[in-house]
C-alpha positions in Angstrom: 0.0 0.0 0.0 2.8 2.5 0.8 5.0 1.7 -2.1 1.8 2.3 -3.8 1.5 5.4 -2.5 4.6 6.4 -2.8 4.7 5.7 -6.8 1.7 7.9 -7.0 3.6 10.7 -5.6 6.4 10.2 -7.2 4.3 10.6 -10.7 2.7 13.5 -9.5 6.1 15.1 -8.6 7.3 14.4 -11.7 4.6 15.4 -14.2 4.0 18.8 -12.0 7.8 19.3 -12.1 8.5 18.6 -16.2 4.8 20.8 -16.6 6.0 23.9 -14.6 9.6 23.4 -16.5 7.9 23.6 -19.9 5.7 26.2 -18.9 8.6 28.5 -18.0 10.7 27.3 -21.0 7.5 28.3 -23.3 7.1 32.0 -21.7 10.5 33.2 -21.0 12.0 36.0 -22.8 16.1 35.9 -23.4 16.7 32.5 -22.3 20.3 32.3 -23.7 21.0 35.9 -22.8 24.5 35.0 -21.9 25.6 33.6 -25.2 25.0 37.2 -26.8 25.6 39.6 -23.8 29.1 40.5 -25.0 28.3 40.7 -28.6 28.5 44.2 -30.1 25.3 45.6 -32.1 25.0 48.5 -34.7 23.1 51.2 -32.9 22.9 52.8 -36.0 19.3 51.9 -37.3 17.2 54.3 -39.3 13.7 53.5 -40.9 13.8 54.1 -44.8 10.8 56.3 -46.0 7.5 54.7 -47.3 4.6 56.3 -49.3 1.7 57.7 -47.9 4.4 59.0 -45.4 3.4 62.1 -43.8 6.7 64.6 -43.7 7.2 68.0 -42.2 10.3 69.8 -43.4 11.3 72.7 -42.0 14.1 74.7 -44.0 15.9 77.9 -41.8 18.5 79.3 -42.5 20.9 83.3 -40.3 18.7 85.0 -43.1 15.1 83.8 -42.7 14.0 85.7 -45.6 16.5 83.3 -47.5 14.8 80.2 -46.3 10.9 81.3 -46.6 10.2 80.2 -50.4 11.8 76.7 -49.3 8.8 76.2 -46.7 5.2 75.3 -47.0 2.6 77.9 -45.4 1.6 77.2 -42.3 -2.2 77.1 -41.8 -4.9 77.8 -39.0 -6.7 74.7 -38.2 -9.7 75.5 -36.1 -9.7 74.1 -32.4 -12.4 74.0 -29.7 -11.8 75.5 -26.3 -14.8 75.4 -23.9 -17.4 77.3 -26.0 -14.8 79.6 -27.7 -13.3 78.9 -31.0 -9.8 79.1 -31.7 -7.0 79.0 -34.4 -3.8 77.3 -34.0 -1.2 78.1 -36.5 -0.1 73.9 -38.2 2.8 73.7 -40.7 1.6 71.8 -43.3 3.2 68.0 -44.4 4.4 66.8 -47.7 3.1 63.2 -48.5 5.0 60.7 -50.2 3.2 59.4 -53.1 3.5 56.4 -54.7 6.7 56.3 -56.6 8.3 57.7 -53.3 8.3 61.5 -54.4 7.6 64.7 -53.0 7.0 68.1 -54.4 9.5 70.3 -52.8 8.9 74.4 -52.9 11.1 75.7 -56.0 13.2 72.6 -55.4 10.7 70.3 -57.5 10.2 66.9 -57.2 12.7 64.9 -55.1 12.8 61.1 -54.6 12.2 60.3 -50.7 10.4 56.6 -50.7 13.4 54.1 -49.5 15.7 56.5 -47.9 16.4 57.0 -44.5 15.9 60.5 -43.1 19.5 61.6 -42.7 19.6 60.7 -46.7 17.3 62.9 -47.7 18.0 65.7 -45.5 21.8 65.7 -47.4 20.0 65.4 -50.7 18.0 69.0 -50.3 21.1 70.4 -48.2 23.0 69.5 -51.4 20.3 70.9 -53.7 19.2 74.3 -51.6 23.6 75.4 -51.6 22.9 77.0 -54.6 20.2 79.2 -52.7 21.1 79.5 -49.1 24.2 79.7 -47.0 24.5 77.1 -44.0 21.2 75.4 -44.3 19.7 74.0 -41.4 17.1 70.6 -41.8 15.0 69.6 -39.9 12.4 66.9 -40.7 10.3 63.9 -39.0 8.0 61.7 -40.0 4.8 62.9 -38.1 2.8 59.5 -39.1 5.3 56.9 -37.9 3.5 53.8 -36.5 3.3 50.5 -36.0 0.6 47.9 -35.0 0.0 44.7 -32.9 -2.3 41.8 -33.4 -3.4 38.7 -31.8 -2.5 37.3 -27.9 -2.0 40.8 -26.4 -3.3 42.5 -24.1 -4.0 45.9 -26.1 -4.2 45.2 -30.1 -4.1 48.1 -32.3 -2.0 50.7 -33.9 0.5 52.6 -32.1 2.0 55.9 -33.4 5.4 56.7 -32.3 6.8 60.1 -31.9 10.9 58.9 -31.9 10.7 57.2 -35.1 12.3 54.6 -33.7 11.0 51.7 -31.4 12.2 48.3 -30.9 10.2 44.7 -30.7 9.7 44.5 -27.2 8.9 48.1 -26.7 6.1 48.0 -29.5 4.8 44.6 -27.4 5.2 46.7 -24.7 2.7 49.3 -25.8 0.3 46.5 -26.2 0.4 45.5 -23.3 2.7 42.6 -23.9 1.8 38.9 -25.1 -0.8 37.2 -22.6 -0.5 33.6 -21.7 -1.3 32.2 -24.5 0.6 33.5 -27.4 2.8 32.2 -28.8 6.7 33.4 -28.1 9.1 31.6 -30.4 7.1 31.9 -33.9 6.1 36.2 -34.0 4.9 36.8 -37.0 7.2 39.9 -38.2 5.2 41.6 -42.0 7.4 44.2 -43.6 6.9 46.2 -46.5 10.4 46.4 -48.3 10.6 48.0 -52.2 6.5 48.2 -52.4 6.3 43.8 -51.4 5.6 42.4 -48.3 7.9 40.1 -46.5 7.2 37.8 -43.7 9.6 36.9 -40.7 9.5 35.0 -38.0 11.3 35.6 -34.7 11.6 33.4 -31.6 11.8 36.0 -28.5 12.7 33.4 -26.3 16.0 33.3 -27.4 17.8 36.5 -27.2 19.3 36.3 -30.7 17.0 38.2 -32.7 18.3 41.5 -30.9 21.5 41.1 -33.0 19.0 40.6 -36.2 17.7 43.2 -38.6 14.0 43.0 -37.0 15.0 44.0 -33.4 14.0 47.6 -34.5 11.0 48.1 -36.5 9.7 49.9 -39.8 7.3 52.2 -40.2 3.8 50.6 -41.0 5.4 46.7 -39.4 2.7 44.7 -38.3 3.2 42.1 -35.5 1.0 39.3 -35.3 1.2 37.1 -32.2 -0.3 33.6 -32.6 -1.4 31.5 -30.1 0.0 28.6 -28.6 -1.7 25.2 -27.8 -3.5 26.2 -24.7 -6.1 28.5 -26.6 -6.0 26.9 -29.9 -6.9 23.2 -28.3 -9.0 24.1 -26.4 -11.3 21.5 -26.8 -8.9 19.2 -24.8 -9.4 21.1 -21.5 -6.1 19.7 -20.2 -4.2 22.3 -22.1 -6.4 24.9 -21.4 -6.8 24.8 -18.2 -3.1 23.4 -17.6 -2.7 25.9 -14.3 -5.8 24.0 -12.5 -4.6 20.4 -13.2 -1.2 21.7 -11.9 -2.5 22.8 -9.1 -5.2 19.6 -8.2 -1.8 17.5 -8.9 -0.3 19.5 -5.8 -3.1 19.1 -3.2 -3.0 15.7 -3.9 0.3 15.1 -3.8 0.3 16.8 -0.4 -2.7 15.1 0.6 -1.0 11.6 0.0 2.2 12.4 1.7 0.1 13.2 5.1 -1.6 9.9 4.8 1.9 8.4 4.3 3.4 10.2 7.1 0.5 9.2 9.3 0.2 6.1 8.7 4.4 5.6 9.1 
């Protein structure tokens, strides 16, 4: 009866231990960390223009006068403020059409779509030297975004002011992945030269911060999939894995009392 007892426990130990060990091996993040820790990584990452982006140039120069043709007009875009009406003064945007181009005040057209920013801010320095002294640049892309789907906690499109955001901050702003999706298959969709890739990434393993999809594009998509627990549902062991694990443990410590009772 006792060794019977005991072999009962023993596979209750066992299948609780090998669950919990799976379960962490599933859900951790950077579980070979070490292995890449001292590995150097380019911190030089710049997202490449796409059309339909939204860009606001500003062109200034000692002599303002110099740099005013080079500008679009600002306009007043009305705004409500209790039950007053007011006028805010907005600079207006350039949008990229579809062959990447722009139309640039006196400049003309000039070919933005798959540069990088600091590309085409030397382009119209090296085009405006004939105009202005020391030309000063600046210029952001004001529509810069980038949106989750699937096991998070808060889908949806997020816009990002830096221009610049990384994989687990953009799962950050959802919320991050719940239980059930699925860690080592994200689902990475990229636009590069007008056609859509697809990647893959594992973030369990801490490799993919040294890979060309640790920082994102504008307009990537992320789609999380999920894992056996919600897709299987109909086994109930899998989805409900935490309340098996958990009946396995009160039994098991329900059977060692009766063991050590009856010693």
């Amino acid at each position: 009866m006792k060794k019977s007892l005991f072999n009962i426990v023993l596979s209750l130990f066992v299948i609780v231990l090998s669950t919990s060990c799976r379960q962490k091996k599933d859900i951790a993040y950077y579980q070979n960390i070490n292995e890449v820790a001292n590995q150097e990584t380019a911190n030089n990452f710049e997202s490449k223009i796409q059309p339909d982006d939204l860009l606001m140039i500003v062109v200034s120069a000692p002599d303002p006068e110099a740099a005013a043709p080079f500008n679009l007009e600002t306009i007043s875009v009305p705004t409500a403020l209790g039950q007053t009406s007011q006028a805010q003064r907005q600079q207006q945007l350039y949008l990229v059409d579809s062959n990447g181009m722009i139309q640039f005040p006196v400049l003309g057209e000039i070919k933005t779509g798959g540069q990088t920013k600091a590309e085409v801010i030397a382009l119209l320095k090296s085009k405006l030297k004939k105009y202005i002294n020391d030309a000063i640049i600046n210029m952001r892309i004001v529509n810069f975004k980038v949106t989750v789907q699937g096991e998070v906690a808060r889908p949806g499109s997020f816009t990002i002011a830096s221009e610049r955001v990384t994989l687990p901050e953009a799962l950050s702003l959802a919320g991050d992945l719940t239980i059930y999706g699925k860690r080592d298959n994200i689902i990475l969709v990229r636009e590069v030269n007008n056609k859509k890739t697809f990647t893959r990434i594992d973030i369990t393993k801490a490799d993919f911060i040294n890979s060309p999809y640790y920082y994102l594009s504008q307009n990537d998509l992320l789609y999380i999939e999920p894992n056996n627990a919600k897709s299987k549902t109909a086994t109930g062991f899998t989805q409900n894995g935490p309340v098996w694990i958990a009946i396995a443990s009160l039994v098991t410590s329900a059977i060692l009392s009766i063991l050590l009772i009856n010693k």
